[in-house]
C-alpha positions in Angstrom: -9.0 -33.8 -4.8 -8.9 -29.9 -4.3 -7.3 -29.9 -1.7 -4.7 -32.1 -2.6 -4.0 -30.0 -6.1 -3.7 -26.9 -3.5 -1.1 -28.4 -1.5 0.9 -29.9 -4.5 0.8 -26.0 -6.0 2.1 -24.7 -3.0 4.7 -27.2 -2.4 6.2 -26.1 -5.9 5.5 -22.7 -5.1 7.6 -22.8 -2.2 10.3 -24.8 -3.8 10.9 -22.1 -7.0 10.8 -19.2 -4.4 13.9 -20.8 -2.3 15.3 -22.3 -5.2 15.7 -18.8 -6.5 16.7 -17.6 -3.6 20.0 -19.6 -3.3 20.3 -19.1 -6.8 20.5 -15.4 -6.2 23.1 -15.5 -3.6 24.9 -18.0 -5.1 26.0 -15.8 -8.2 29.0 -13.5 -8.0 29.0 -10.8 -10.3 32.3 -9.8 -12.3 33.8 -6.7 -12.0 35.1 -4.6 -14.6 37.7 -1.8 -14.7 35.0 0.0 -16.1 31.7 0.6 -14.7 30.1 2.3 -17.2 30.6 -0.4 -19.7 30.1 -4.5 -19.9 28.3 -6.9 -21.2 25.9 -10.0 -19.5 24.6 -13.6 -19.7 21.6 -14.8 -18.4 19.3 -17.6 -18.5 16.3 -18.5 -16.2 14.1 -22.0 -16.5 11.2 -22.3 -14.1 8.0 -24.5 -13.5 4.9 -22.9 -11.9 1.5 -24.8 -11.0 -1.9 -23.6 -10.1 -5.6 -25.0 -9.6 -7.8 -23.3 -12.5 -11.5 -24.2 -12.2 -10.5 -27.3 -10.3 -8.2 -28.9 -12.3 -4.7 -28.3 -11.8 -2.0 -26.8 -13.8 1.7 -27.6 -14.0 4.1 -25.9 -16.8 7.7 -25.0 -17.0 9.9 -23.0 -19.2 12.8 -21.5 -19.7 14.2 -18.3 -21.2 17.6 -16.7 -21.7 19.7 -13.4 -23.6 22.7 -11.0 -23.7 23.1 -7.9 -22.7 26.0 -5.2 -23.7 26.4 -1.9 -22.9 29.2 1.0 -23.4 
C-alpha cells in the first residue's frame, strides 16, 4: 500500500510541475506604453498529495488577486 500511495504522489507531483510549466510559457504578457505603471490579474488552482504517517493525502485549492501600480 505504501508504495502504491508513493507512486500515486509522485505521479501528481509530476503532472502540477509540467502542468505549470506549459502554463508559464503559454501566457503572453501585455505591454504598456508605460512601464512604470499597470495593473494585473492572476489566478492559480492546484492539487498536491503526500503520504503522512502512511496514509495518503490529496487536496487542492485555488487562489486569485489584482495588482495595480503607478
Amino acid at each position: 500500500m505504501r508504495i502504491r500511495s508513493v507512486l500515486t504522489a509522485s505521479a501528481m507531483a509530476a503532472a502540477i510541475i509540467v502542468g505549470g510549466a506549459g502554463g508559464a510559457l503559454a501566457y503572453k504578457g501585455d505591454d504598456t506604453a508605460d512601464p512604470s505603471a499597470g495593473a494585473a490579474e492572476f489566478g492559480t488552482c492546484g492539487i498536491y498529495a503526500g503520504v503522512i504517517e502512511d496514509n495518503p493525502v490529496f487536496g487542492s485549492g485555488c487562489a486569485g488577486g489584482r495588482l495595480a501600480w503607478k
